[in-house]
DOMISE-482680 format. One record per residue: x, y, z of N, C-alpha, C, O, CB in turn. Coordinates in steps of 0.2 Angstrom, whole numbers, padded with zeros to 4 digits, always signed. Last residue first. Glycine has a CB too. Layout:
<lokols>
XYZXYZXYZXYZXYZ ...
</lokols>
This chain:
<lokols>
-0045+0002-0132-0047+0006-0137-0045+0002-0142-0046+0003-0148-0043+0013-0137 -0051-0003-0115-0049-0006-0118-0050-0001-0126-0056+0001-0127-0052-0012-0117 -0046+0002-0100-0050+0003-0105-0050+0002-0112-0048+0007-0115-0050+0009-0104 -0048-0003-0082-0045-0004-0089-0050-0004-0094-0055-0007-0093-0040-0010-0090 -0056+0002-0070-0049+0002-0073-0047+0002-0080-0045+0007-0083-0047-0003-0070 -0068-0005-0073-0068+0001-0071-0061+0003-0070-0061+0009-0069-0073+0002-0065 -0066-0018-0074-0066-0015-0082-0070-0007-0079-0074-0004-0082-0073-0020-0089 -0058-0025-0064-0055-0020-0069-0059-0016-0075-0056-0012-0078-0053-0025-0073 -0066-0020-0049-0067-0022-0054-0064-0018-0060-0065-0012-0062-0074-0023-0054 -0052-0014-0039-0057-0011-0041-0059-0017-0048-0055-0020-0051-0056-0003-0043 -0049-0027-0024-0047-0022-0028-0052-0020-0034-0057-0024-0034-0041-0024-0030 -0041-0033-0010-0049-0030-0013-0046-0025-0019-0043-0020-0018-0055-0025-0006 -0032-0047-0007-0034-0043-0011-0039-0040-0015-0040-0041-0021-0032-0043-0013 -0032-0057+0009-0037-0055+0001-0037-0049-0002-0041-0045-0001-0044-0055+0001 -0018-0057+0018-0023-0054+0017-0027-0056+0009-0023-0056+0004-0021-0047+0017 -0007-0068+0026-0007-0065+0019-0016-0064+0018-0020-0069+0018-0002-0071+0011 -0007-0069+0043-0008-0071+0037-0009-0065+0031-0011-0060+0032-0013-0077+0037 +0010-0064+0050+0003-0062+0049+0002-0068+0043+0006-0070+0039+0001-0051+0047 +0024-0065+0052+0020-0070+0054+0012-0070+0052+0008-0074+0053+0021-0071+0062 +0037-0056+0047+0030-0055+0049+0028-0061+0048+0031-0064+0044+0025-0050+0045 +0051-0043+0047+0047-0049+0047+0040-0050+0050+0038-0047+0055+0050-0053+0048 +0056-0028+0039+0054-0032+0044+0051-0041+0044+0050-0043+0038+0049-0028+0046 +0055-0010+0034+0056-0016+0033+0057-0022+0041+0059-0020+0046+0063-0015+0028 +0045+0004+0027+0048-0001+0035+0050-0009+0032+0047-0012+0028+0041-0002+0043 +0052+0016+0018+0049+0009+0017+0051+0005+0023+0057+0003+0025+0052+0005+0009 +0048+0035+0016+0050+0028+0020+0048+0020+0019+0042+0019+0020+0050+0028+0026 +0049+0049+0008+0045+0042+0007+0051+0038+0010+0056+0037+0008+0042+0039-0002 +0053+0060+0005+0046+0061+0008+0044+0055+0008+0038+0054+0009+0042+0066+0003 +0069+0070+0006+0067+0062+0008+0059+0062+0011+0058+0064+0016+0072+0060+0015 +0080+0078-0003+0074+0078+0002+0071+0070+0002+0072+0067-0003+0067+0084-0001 +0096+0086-0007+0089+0079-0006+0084+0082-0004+0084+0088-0002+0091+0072-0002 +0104+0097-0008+0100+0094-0016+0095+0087-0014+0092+0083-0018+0109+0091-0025 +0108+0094+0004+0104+0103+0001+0099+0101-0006+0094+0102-0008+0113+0111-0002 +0109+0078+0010+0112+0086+0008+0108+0091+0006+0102+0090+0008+0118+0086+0002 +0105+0071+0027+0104+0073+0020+0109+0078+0016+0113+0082+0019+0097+0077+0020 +0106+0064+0039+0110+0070+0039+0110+0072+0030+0115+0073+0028+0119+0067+0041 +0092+0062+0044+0098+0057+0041+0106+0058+0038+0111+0054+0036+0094+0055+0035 +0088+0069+0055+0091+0062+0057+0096+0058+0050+0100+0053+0050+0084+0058+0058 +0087+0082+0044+0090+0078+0053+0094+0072+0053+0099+0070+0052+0083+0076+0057 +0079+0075+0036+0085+0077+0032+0089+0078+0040+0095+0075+0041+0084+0084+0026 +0068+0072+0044+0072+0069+0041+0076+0069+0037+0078+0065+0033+0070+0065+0040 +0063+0087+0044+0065+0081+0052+0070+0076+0049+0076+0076+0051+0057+0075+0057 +0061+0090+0033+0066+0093+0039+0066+0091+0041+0073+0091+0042+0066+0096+0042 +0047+0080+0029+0056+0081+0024+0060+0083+0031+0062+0078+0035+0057+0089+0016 +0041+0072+0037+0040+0080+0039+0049+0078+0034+0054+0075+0037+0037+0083+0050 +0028+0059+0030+0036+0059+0032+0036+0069+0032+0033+0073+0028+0043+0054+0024 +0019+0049+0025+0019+0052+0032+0026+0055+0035+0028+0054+0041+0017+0047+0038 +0022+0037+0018+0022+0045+0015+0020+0050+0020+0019+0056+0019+0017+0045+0008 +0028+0024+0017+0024+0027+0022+0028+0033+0020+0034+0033+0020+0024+0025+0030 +0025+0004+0014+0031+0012+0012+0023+0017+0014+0016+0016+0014+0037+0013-0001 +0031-0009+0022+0024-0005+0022+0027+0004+0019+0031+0009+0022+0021-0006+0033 +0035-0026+0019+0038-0020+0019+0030-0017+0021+0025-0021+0022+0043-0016+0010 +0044-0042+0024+0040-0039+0022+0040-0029+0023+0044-0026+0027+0034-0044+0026 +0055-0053+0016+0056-0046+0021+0050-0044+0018+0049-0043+0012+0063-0040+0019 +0058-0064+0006+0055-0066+0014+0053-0059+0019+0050-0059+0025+0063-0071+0019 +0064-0057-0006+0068-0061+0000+0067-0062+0005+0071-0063+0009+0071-0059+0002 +0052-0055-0012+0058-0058-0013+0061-0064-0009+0060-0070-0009+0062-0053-0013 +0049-0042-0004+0046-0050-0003+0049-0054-0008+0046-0060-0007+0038-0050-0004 +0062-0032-0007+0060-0036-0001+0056-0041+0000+0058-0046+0004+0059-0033+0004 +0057-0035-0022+0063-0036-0020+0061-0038-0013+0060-0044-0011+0067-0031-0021 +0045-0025-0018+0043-0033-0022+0051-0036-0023+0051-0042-0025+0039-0031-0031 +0048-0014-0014+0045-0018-0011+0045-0024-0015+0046-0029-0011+0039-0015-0009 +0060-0009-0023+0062-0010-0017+0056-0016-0014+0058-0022-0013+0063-0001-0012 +0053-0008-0034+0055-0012-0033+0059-0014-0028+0061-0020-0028+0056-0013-0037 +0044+0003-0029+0041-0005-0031+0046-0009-0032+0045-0015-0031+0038-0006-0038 +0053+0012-0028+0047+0009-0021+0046+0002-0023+0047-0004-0020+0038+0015-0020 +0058+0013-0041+0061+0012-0037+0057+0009-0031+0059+0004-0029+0063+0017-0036 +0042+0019-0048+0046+0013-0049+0051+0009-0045+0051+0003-0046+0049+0013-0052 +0043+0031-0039+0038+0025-0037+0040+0019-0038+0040+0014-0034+0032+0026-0039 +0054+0039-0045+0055+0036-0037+0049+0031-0036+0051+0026-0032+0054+0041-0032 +0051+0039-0056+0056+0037-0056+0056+0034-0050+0056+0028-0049+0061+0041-0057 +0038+0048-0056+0036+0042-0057+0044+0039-0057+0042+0034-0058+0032+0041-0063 +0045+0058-0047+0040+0057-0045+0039+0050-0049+0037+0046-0045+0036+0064-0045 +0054+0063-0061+0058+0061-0055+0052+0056-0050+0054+0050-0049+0061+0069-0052 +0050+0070-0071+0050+0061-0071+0053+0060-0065+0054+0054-0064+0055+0057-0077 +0051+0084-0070+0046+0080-0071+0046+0073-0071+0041+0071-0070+0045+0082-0077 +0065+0091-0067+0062+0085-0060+0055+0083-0064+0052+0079-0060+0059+0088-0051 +0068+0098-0078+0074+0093-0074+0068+0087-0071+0067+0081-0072+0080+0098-0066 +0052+0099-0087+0059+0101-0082+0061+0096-0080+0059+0091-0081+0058+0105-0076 +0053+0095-0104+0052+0095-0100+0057+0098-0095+0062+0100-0096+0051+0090-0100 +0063+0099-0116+0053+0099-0115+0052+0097-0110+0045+0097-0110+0049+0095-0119 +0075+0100-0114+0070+0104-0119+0063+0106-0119+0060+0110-0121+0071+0101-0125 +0078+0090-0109+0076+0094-0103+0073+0104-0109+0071+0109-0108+0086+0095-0097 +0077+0080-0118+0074+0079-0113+0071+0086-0108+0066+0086-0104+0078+0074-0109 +0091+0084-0126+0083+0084-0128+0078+0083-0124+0073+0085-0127+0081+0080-0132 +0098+0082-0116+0099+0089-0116+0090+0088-0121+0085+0092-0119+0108+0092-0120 +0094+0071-0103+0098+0073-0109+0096+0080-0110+0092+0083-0107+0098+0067-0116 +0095+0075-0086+0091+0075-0091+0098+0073-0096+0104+0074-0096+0087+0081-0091 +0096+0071-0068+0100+0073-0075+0099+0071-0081+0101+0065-0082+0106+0073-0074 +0087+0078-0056+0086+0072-0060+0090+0077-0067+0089+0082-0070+0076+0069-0061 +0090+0080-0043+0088+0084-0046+0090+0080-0051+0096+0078-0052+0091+0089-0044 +0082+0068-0031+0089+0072-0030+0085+0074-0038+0080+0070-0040+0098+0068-0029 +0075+0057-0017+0074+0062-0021+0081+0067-0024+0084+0070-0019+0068+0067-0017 +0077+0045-0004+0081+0052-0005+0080+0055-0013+0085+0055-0015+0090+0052-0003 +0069+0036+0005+0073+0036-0001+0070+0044-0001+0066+0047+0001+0070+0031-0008 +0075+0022+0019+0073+0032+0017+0078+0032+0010+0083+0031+0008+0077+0040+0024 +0072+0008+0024+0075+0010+0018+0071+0018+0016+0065+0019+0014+0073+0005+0011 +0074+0002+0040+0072+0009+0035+0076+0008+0030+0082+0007+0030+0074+0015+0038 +0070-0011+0051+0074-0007+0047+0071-0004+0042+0066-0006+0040+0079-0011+0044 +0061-0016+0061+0066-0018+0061+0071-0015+0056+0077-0018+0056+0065-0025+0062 +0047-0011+0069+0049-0010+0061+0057-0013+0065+0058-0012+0071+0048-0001+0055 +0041-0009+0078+0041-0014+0078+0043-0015+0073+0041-0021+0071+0037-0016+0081 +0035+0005+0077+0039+0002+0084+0041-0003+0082+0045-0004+0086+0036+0001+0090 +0025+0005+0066+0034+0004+0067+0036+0004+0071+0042+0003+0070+0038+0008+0064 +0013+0005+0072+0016-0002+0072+0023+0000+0072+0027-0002+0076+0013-0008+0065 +0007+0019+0072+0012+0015+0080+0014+0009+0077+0018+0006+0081+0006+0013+0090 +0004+0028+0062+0009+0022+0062+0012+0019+0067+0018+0018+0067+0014+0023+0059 -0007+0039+0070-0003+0036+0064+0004+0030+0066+0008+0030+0071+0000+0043+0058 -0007+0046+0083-0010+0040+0080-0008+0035+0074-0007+0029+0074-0015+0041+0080 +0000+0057+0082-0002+0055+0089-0006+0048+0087-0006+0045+0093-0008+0062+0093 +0011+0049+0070+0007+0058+0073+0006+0054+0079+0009+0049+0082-0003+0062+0067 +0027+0045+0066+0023+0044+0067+0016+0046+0072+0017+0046+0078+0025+0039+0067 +0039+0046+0059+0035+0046+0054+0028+0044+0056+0024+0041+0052+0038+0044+0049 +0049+0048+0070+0048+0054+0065+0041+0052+0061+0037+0057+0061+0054+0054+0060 +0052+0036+0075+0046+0041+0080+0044+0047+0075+0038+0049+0075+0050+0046+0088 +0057+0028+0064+0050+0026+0066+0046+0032+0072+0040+0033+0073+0050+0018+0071 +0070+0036+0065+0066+0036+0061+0057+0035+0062+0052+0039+0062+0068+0032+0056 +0074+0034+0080+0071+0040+0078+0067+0039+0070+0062+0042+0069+0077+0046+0078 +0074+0017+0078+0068+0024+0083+0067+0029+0079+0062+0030+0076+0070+0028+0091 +0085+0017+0070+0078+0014+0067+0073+0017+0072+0068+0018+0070+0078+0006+0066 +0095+0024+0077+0092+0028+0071+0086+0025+0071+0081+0028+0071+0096+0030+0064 +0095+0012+0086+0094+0020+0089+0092+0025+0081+0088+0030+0081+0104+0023+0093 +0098+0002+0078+0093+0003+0083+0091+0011+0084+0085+0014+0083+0096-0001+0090 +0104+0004+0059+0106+0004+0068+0101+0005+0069+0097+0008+0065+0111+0010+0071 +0099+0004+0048+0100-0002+0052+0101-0003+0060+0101-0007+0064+0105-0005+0048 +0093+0011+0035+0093+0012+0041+0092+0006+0046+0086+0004+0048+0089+0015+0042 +0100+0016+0021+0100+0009+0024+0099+0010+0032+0104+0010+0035+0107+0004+0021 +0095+0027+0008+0098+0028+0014+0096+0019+0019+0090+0017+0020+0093+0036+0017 +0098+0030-0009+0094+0025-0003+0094+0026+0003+0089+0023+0003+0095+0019-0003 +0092+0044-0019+0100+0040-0014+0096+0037-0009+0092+0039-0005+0108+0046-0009 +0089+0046-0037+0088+0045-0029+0093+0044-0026+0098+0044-0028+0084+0039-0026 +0088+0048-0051+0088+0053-0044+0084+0051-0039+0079+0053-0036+0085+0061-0045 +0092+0040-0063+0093+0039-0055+0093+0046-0050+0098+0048-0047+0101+0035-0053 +0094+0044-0075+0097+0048-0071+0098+0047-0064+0101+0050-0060+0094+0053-0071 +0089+0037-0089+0094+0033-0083+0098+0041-0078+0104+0043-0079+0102+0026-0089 +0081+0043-0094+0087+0047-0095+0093+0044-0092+0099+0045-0093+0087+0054-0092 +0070+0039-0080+0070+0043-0087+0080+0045-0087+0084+0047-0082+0062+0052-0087 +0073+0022-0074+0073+0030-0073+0074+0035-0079+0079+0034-0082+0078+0031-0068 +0071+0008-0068+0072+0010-0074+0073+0018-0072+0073+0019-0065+0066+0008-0079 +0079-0002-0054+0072+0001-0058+0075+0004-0062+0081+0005-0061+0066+0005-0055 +0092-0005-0048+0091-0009-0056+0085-0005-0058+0086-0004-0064+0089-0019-0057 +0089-0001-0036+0093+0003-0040+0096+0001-0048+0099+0003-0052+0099+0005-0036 +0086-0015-0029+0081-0009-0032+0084-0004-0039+0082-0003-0044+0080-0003-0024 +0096-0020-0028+0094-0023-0031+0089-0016-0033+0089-0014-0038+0094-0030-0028 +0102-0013-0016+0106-0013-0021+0102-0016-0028+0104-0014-0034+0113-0018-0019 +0092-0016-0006+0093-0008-0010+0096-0010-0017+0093-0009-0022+0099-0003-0005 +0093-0028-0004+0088-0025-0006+0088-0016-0009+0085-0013-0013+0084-0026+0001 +0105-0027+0002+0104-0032-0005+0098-0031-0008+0097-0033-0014+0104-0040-0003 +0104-0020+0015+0108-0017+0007+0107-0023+0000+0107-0022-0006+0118-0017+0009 +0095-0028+0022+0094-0022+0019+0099-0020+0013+0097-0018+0008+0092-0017+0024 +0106-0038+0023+0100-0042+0018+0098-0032+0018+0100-0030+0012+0091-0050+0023 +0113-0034+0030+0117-0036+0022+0111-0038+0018+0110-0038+0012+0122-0044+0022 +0109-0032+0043+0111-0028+0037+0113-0028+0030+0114-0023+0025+0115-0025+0040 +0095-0043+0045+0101-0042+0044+0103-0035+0042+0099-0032+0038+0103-0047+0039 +0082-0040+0058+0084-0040+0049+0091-0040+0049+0094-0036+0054+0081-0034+0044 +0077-0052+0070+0081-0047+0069+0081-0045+0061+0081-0050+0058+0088-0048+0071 +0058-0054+0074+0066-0056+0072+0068-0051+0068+0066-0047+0064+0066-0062+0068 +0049-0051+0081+0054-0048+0086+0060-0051+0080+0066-0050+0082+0055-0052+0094 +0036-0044+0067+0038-0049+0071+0046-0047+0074+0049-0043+0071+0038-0056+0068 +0025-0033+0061+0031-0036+0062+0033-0040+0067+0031-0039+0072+0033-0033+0061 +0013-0028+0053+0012-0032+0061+0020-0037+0062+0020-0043+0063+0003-0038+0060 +0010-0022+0043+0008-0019+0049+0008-0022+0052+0003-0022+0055+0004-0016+0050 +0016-0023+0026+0015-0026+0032+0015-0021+0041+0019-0017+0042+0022-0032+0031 +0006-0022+0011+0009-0019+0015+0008-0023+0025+0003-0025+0028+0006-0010+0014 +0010-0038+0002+0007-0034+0006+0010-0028+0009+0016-0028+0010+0005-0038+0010 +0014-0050-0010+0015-0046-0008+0010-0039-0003+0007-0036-0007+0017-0046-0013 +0006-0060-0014+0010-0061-0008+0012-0053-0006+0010-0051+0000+0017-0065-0008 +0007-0057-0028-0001-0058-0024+0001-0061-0015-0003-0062-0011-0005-0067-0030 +0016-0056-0033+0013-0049-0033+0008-0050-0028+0005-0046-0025+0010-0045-0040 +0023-0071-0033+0025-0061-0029+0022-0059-0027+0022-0058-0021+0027-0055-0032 +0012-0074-0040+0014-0078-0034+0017-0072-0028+0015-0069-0023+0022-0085-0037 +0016-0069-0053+0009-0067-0051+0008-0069-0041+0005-0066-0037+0003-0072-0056 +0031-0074-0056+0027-0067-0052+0021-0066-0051+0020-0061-0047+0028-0062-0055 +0024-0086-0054+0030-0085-0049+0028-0078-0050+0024-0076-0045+0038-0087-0049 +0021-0088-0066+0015-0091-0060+0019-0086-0055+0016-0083-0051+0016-0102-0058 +0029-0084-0078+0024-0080-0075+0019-0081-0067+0016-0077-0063+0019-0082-0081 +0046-0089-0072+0040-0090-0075+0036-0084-0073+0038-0079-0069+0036-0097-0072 +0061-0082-0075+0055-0082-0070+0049-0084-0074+0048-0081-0079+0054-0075-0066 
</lokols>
């Protein structure tokens, strides 16, 4: 991959809130998972489990679950769920010497998000990941086990919207050069 192309990615890349009636494949959401589950993770423990929400009737109840008396009415109009599932991160044994089990787990999973999202624009699939999530309800609907919890959904979908300007902070109130 050149450099132009990822900057090309990252600069396409949007959270998307305005999906369109076309269908998503189920092969393209698992290709998108499968490809996520390359992110890095401390210890290579992978404590996640992706959950591929493709059927109509679960893709509601997810979208009704994660959305208040106002928040997120667009997922009506989400065409598929990647619920990522959190799990009890297996350390090397020097690792868990100094740290607990789940200290890295929280930056494991964001890496994962990213690259679930920058994989789906990838592939033409625009995403919106949405931390508005009640864990219980959706260990419900997704039928979870006892060792997950699920606090972050990624809607997946297509979109016709034009690609937005990215406002962002003047770097040198960001980056600190030593």
């Amino acid at each position: 991959m050149e450099h132009q192309d990822f900057l090309q990615l990252i600069n396409t890349r949007q959270s998307c809130r305005d999906f369109n009636d076309k269908p998503i494949e189920k092969s393209v959401v698992k290709q998108i998972a499968e490809n996520a589950m390359l992110a890095p993770s401390a210890c290579n423990s992978q404590p996640w489990r992706l959950y591929c929400v493709t059927d109509e009737k679960k893709v509601t109840e997810v979208a009704k679950s994660v959305q208040g008396k106002v928040q997120n009415k667009f997922l009506d109009k989400a065409k598929a769920f990647i619920c990522v599932a959190d799990k009890v991160a297996t350390l090397k044994p020097e690792a868990m010497q100094k740290f607990d089990r789940n200290h890295f787990v929280q930056y494991d999973v964001g890496q994962l998000i990213a690259y679930v999202t920058l994989g789906a624009e990838s592939m033409g699939v625009k995403s919106c990941v949405i931390g508005w999530v009640t864990a219980d309800t959706m260990k419900d609907i997704l039928g979870l086990s006892d060792d997950e919890r699920c606090n972050i959904v990624i809607a997946l979908g297509y979109s016709d919207a034009p690609i937005r300007k990215k406002i962002r902070k003047d770097p040198s109130a960001v980056i600190v050069e030593i």
